[in-house]
ZAMARFI-751119 format. One record per residue (C-alpha): x, y, z; residue in one letter. Coordinates in Angstrom, 2 decimals. Last residue first. Layout:
# ZAMARFI-751119
+---------+---------+---------+------+
!      px !      py !      pz ! rest !
+---------+---------+---------+------+
!       X !       Y !       Z !    A !
...
+---------+---------+---------+------+
***
This chain:
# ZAMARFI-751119
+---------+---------+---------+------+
!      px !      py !      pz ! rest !
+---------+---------+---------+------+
!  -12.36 !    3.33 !   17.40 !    X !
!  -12.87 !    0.49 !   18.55 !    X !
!  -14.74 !   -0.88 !   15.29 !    X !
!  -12.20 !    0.86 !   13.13 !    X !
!   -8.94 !   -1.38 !   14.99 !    X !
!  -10.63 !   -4.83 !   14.93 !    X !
!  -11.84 !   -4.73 !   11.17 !    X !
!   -8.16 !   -3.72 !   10.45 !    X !
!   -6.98 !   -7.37 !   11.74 !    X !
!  -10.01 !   -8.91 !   10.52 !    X !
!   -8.94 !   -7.59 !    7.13 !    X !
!   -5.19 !   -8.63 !    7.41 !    X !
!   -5.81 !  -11.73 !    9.41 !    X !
!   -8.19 !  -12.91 !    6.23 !    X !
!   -5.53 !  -11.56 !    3.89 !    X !
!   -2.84 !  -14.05 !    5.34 !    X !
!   -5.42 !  -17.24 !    5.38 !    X !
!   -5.77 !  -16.08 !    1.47 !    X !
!   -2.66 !  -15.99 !    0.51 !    X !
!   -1.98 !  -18.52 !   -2.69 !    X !
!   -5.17 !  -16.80 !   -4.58 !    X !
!   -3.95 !  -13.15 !   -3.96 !    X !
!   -1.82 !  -13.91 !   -7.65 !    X !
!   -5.04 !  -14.27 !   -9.35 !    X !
!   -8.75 !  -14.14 !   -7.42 !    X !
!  -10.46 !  -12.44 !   -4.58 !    X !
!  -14.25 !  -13.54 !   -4.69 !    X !
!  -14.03 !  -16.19 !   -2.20 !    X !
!  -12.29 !  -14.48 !    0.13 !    X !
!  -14.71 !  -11.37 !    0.07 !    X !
!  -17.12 !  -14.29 !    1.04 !    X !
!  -15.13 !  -15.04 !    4.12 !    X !
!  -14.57 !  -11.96 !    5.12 !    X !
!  -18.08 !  -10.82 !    5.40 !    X !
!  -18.85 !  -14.07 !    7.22 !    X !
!  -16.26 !  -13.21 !    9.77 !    X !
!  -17.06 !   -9.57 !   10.28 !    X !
!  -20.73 !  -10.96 !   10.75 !    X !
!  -19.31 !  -13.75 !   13.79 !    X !
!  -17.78 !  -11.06 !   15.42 !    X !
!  -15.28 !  -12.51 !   18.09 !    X !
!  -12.16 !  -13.93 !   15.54 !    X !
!   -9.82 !  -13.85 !   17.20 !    X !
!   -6.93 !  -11.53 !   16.45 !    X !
!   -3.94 !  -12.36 !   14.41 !    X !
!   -1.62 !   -8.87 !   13.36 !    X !
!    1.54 !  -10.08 !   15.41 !    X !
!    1.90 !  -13.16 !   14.05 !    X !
!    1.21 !  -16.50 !   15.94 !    X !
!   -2.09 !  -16.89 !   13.68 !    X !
!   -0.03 !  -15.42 !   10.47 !    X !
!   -0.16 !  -12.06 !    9.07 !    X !
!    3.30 !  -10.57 !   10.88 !    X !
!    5.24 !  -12.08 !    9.24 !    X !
!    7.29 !   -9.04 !    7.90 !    X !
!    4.21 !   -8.90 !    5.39 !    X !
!    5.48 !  -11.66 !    3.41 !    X !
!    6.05 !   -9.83 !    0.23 !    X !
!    2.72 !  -10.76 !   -1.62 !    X !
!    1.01 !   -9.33 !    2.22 !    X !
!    2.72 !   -6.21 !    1.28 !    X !
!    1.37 !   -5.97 !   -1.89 !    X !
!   -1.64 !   -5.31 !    0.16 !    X !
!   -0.65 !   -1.33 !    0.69 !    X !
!   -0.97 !   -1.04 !    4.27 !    X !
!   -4.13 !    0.90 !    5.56 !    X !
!   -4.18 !    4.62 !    6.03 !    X !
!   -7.44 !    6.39 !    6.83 !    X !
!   -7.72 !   10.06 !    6.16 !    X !
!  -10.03 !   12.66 !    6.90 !    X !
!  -10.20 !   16.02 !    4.57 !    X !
!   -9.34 !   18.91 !    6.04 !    X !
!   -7.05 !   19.77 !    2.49 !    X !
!   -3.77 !   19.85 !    4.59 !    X !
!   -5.20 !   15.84 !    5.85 !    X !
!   -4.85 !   14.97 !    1.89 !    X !
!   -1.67 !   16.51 !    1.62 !    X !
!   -0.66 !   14.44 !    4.54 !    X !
!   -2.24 !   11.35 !    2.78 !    X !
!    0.14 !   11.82 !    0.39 !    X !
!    3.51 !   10.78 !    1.99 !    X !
!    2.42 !    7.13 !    1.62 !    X !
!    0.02 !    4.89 !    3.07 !    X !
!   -2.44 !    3.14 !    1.01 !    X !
!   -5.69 !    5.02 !    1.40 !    X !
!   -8.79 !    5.32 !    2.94 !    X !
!  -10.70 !    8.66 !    2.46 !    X !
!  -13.47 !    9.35 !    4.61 !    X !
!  -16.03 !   12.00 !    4.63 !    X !
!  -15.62 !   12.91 !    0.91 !    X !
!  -15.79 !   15.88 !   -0.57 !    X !
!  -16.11 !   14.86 !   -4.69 !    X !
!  -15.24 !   18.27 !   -5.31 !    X !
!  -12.28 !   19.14 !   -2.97 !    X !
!  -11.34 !   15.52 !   -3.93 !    X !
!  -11.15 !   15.89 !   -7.43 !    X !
!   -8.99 !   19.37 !   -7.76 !    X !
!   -6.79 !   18.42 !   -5.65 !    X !
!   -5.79 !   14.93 !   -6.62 !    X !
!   -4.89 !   16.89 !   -9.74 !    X !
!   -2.87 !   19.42 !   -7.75 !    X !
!   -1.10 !   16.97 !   -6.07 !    X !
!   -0.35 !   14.91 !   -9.47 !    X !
!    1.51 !   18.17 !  -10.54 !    X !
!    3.20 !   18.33 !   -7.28 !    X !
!    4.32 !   15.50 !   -6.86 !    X !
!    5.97 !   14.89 !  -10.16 !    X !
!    7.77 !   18.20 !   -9.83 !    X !
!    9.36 !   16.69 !   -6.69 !    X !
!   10.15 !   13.47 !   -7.59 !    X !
!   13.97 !   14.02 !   -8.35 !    X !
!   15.21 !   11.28 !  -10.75 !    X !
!   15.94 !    7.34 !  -11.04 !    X !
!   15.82 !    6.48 !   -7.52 !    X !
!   13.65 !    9.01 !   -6.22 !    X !
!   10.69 !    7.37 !   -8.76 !    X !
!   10.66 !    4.48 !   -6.26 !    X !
!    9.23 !    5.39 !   -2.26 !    X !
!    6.03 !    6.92 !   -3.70 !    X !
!    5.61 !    6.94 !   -7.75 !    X !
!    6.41 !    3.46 !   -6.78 !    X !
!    8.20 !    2.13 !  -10.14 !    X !
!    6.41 !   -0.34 !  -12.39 !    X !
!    8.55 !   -3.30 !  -14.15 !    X !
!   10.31 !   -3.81 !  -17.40 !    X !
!   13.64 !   -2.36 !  -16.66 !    X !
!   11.88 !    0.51 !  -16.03 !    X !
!    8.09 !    1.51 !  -15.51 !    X !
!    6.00 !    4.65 !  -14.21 !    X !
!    2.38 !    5.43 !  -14.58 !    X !
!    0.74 !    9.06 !  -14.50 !    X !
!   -2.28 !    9.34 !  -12.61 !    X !
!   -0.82 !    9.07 !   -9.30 !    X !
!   -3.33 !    9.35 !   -6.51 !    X !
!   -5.24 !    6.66 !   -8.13 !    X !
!   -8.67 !    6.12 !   -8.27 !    X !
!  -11.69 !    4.92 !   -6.62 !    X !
!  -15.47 !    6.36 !   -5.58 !    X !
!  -17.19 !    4.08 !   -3.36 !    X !
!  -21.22 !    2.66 !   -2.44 !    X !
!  -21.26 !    1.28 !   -6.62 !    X !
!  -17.82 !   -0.76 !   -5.77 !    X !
!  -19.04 !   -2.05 !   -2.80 !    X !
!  -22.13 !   -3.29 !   -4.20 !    X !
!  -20.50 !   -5.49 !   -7.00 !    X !
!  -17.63 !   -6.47 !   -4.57 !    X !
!  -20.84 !   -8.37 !   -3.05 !    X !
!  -20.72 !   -9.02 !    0.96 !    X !
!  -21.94 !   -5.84 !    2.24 !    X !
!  -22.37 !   -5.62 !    5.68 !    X !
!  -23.73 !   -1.96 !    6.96 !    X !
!  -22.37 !   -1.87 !   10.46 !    X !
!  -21.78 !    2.00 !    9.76 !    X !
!  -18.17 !    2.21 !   10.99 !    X !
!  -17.36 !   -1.11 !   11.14 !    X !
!  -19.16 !   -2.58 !    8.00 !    X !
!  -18.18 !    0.25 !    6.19 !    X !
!  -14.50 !   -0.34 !    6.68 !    X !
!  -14.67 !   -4.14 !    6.07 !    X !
!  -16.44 !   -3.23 !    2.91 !    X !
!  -13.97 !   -0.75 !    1.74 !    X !
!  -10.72 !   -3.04 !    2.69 !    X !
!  -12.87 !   -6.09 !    0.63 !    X !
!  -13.07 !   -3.40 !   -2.10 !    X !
!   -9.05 !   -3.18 !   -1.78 !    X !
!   -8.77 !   -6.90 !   -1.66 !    X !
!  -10.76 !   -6.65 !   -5.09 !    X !
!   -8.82 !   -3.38 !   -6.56 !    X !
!   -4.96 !   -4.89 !   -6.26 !    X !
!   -3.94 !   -2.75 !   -8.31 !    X !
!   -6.43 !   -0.05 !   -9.35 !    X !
!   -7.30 !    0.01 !  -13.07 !    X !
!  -10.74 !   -0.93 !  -12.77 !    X !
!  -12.24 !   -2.75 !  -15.53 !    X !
!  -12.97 !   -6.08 !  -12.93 !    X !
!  -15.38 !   -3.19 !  -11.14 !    X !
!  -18.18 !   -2.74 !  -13.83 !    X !
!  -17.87 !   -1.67 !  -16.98 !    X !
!  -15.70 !    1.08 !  -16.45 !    X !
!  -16.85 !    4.78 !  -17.57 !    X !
!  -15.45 !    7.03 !  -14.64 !    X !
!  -12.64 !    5.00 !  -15.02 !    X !
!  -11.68 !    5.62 !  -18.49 !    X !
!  -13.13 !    9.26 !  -18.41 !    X !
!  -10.05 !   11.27 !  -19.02 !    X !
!   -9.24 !    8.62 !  -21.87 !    X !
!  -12.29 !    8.77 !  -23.43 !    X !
!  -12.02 !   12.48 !  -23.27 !    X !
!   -8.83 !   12.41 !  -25.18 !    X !
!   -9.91 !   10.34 !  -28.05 !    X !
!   -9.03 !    6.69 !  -28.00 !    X !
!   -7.03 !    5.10 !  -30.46 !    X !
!   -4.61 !    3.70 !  -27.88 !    X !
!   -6.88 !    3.13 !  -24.85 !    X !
!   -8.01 !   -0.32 !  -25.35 !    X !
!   -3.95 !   -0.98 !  -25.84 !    X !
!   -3.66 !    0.11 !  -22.75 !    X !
!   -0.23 !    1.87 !  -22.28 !    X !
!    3.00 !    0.10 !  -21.47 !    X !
!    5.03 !   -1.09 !  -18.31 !    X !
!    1.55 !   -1.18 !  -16.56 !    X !
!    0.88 !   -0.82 !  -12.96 !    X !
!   -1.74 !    1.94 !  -12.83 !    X !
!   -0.57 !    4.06 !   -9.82 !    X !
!   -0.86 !    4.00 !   -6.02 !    X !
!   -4.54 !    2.85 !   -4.75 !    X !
!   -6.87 !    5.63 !   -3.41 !    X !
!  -10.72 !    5.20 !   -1.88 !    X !
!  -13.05 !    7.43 !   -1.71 !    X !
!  -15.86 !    7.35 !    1.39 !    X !
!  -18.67 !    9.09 !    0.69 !    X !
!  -21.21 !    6.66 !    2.83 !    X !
!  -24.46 !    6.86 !    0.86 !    X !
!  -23.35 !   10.02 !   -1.84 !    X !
!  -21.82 !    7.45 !   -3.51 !    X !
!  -24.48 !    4.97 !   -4.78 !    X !
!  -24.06 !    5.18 !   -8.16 !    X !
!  -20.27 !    4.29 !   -7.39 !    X !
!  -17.91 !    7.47 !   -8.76 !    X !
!  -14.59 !    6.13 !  -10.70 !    X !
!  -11.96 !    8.41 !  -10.75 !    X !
!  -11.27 !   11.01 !  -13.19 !    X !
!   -8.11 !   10.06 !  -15.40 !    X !
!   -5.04 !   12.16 !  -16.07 !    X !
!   -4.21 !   13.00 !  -20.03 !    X !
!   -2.00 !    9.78 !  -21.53 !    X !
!    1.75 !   11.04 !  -22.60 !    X !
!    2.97 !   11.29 !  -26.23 !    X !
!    6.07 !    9.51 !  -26.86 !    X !
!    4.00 !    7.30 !  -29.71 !    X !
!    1.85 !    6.08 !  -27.03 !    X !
!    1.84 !    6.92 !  -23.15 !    X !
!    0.69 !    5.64 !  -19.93 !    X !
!    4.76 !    4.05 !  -19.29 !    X !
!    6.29 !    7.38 !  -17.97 !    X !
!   10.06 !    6.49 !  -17.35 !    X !
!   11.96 !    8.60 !  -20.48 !    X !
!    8.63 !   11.27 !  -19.80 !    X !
!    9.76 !   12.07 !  -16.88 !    X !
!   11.18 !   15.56 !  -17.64 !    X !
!    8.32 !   15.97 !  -19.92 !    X !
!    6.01 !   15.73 !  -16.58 !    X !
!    4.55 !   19.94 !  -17.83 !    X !
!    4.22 !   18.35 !  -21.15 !    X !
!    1.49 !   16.80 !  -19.89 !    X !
!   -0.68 !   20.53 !  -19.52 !    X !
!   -3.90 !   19.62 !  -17.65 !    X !
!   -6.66 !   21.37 !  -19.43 !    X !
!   -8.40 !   18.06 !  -20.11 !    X !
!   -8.37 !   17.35 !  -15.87 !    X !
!  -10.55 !   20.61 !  -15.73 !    X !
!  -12.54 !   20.13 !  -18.15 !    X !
!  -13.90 !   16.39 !  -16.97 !    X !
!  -13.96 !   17.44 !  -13.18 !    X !
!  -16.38 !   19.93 !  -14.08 !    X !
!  -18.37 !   17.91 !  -16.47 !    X !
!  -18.83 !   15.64 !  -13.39 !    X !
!  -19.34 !   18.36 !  -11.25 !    X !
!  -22.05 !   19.51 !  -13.54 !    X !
!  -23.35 !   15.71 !  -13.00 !    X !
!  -23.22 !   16.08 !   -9.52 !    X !
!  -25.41 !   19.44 !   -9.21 !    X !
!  -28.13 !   17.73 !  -11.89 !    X !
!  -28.73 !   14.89 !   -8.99 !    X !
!  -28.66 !   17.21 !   -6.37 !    X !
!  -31.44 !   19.44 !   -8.03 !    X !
!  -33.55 !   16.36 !   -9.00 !    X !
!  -33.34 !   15.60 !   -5.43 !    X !
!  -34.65 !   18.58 !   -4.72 !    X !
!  -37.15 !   18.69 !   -7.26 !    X !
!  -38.30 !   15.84 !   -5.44 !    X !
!  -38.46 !   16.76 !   -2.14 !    X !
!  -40.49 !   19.39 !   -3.21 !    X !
!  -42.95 !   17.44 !   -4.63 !    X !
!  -43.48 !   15.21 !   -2.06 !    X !
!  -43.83 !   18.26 !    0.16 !    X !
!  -46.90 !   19.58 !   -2.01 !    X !
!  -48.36 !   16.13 !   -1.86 !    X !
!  -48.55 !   15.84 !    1.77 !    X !
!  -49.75 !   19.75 !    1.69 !    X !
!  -52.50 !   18.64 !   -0.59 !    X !
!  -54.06 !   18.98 !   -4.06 !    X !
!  -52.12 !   22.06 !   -5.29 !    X !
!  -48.24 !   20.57 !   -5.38 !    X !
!  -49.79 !   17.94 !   -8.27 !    X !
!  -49.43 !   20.75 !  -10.84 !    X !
!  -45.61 !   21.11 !  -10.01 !    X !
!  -45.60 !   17.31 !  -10.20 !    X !
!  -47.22 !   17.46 !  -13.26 !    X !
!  -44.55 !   20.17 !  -14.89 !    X !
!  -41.57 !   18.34 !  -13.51 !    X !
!  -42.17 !   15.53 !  -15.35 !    X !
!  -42.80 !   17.47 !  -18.78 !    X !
!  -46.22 !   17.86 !  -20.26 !    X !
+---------+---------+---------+------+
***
């Protein structure tokens, strides 16, 4: 006898029963709905034409033998459905392809994200003081605190809004502000529109936070809420100065939770971040301070 045949069994003993039932075939129902999606998502990024970015192909770095990578899904946290926010980064910064991705069939490749380990797989630059964005985020909109990247990772789905990857002269190229110095963007755009698309008119988030860019206005032309937050390679640039306790971003520190939170996010933020860690706490508390009054 199947699952679903007992509990249809057990709907004839009691109303209490009978409603326990149904709420489980519903959530058996929502449950099969996001895996079609899945599927969905899958197809529809496999049917994406990449010889329609030939022109680009010269400055495309997610490709192998001159043929070009098919677009990645983005990850999707187990516990999505929670808080649907999604997060985007820029691009994969590589000057070459994965060479875990190489021999790869193509759906391995769509699903690359989707499939990650855990969040140190991610291909988002710089993911961990982006999941600390996500956590500060949650914390002041739904004063859930989450202190393990673990946890935040599983309550958001990530990608990129590009999913092709540029390089030259042996470093990446802002698909953004950077292609439009080696060759007209515009084709570029729209073909990664259209991708970004097709997975967020599925995946329907409430919130999107995002780096800014001139993206997140197709994102708002979809209805779809957006919330811009500086890319953190700024703080590696010196963030105009602006992150420091006379700088223009300090605020004091009156929630002793937001503090905590930041804290441990600080001490599981790693590599070249390491060296500016009293910048990214200003950063985060900074942001915290702006979604909690609002």
């Amino acid at each position: 006898m199947t699952r679903m045949h007992l509990l249809l069994r057990l709907t004839s003993r009691s109303k209490g029963q009978a409603d326990a039932c149904l709420l489980a075939q519903t959530l058996c129902a929502e449950v099969n709905k996001f895996i079609v999606n899945i599927k969905y998502l899958v197809k529809r990024f496999g049917e994406f034409n990449t010889s329609s970015l030939d022109e680009y192909k010269w400055l495309i770095s997610s490709k192998y033998d001159n043929e070009i990578f098919p677009p990645y899904i983005p990850h999707i946290g187990k516990y999505y459905s929670k808080y649907k926010i999604m997060m985007y980064g820029m691009a994969q910064s590589m000057v070459g392809p994965l060479a875990s991705l190489i021999e790869k069939n193509t759906t391995y490749k769509i699903r690359q994200m989707y499939d990650a380990l855990d969040y140190d797989h991610i291909r988002i630059a710089p993911y961990k003081v982006m999941l600390s964005i996500a956590g500060i985020y949650i914390y002041a909109r739904h004063r859930d605190a989450i202190e393990s990247f673990d946890e935040i990772h599983e309550s958001i789905a990530a990608t990129n809004y590009y999913k092709f990857s540029f390089s030259a002269d042996g470093h990446d190229v802002n698909p953004n502000s950077g292609l439009k110095e080696y060759q007209s963007p515009d084709n570029y755009w729209k073909e990664n529109d259209s991708l970004s698309e097709i997975e967020i008119t599925h995946l329907k988030p409430s919130t999107v936070l995002s780096f800014k860019g001139r993206h997140n206005k197709i994102i708002r032309g979809l209805g779809f809420n957006v919330v811009e937050f500086n890319d953190p390679s700024w703080i590696l640039r010196g963030a105009n100065g602006v992150l420091k306790k006379t700088g223009s971003w300090y605020r004091k520190r009156n929630d002793k939770q937001a503090k905590n939170l930041v804290t441990s996010y600080l001490e599981q933020i790693d590599g070249k971040y390491t060296g500016k860690k009293d910048a990214i706490e200003i950063y985060l508390l900074k942001y915290y301070h702006d979604w909690s009054s609002t």
